[in-house]
C-alpha positions, 0 to 999 in steps of 0.5 A: 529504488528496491530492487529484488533480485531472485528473492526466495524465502523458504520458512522452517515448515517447508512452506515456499512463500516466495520463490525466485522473485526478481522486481524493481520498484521505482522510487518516488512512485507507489507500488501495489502489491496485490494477490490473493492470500497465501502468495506471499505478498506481505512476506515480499513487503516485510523482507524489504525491512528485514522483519523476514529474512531472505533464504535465498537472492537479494535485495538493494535500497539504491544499490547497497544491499541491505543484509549489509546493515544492522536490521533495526537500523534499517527499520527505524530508516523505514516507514511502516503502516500496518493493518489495525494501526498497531499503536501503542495503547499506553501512549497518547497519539502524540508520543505514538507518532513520535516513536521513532524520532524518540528512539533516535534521539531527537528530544521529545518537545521537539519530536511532538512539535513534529508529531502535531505538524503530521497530524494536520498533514494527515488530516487529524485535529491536533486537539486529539494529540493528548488521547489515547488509541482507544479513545479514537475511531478506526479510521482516526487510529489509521491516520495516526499509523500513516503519520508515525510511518512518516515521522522519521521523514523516511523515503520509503514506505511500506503498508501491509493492508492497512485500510484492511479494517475500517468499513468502505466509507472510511476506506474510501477517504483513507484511500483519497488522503494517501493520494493526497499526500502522495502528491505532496510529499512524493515517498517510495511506497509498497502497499500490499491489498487483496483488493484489485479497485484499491491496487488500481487506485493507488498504483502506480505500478501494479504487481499481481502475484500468484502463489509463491510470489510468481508474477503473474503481471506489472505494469500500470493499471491501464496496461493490465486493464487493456492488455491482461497477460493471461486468463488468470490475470483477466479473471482476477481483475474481472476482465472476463465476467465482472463489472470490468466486462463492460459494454454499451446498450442503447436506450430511449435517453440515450447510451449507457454502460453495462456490466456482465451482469446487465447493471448500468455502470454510467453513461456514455458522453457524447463530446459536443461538436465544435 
């Protein structure tokens, strides 16, 4: 479990890009932090391995605070995806997804034996373990940065949009994999997105943030969908106008579903009588 308890971060130009967050963050589930740029959704992530520093509060991995442990200790016990994958473009896949089992000290034939294991579990072949990062696609270099963050088998998980890159297709089958294996392997994972469809899929709970980190809602993504706090909230996950304003229009064939702007989103199935 993280718990964030009122958190400030004021950086050296004055700019308050966190003020008095206070959030816990169940374990073994995901949570989505989600917002439009600027509302400090990254800096809350980066604060949870100490790439930021808090001004002001705390925050505790299972009760211990952690400004009680070495920082690049923290980091190396920490998985981290990032957007444009940040491989290093010197070193082949497998020794990128071996990174931090190296640094800990675990011999190389036996971190590669592992980095080949994460690749099949991310869905790369293993015959791409000897290329280099600018001999892959984008998706295939995310894949590769999913499966470095989980080499050190951390228990938590942190991704700072890292689906951001690649063009919705690819998107779309990076999302279904961290599903995926979010279901196989059961990590606590923060994932920051601007993009409310990402936050609800991946969600468990879901935190949309305003400016300075203020939260605006939490809760699962059929509490904020059914029940928006406020007409921020509706307005952003378009509850007011948008293709969440749904509603029904009947036809010749039958019931259909229709977005705010008249498009057809489905249509409505009757349940058959018993």
């Amino acid at each position: 479990m993280i718990e964030f308890s009122t958190v400030s971060k004021v950086f050296p130009d004055g700019t308050r890009a966190v003020d008095d967050f206070s959030l816990v963050i169940p374990s073994r589930k995901t949570t989505v932090f989600v917002g439009s740029s600027g509302c400090g959704k990254t800096t809350l992530l980066r604060m949870i391995n100490r790439m930021v520093e808090p001004s002001s509060g705390t925050i505790s991995i299972d009760g211990d605070d952690i400004a009680s442990r070495p920082p690049v200790q923290l980091r190396r016990s920490i998985g981290y995806v990032m957007q444009n994958s940040g491989l290093l473009p010197h070193f082949t896949v497998a020794e990128n997804i071996a990174t931090v089992p190296v640094l800990q000290g675990e011999n190389r034939k036996k971190a590669r034996t592992r980095a080949l294991e994460l690749m099949e579990t991310v869905g790369l072949d293993t015959a791409m373990a000897d290329r280099y990062p600018s001999q892959l696609s984008g998706g295939q270099q995310q894949r590769v940065g999913v499966a470095r963050g989980l080499a050190a088998d951390p228990n938590i998980l942190l991704m700072d949009e890292p689906f951001g890159a690649v063009d919705p297709i690819v998107r779309d089958e990076l999302q279904q994999e961290l599903i995926r294996l979010q279901n196989e392997i059961g990590k606590t994972i923060v994932f920051v997105t601007h993009d409310i469809d990402e936050a609800f899929l991946l969600g468990d709970q879901v935190v949309l943030l305003e400016k300075g980190a203020h939260v605006a809602q939490v809760g699962a993504p059929s509490e904020i969908i059914e029940r928006p706090a406020n007409d921020f909230v509706a307005s952003f996950i378009g509850a007011v106008k948008g293709k969440r304003a749904l509603h029904l229009k009947k036809t010749e064939r039958g019931t259909v579903v229709v977005d705010s702007e008249g498009r057809t989103q489905g249509a409505l199935v009757e349940e058959p009588r018993a």
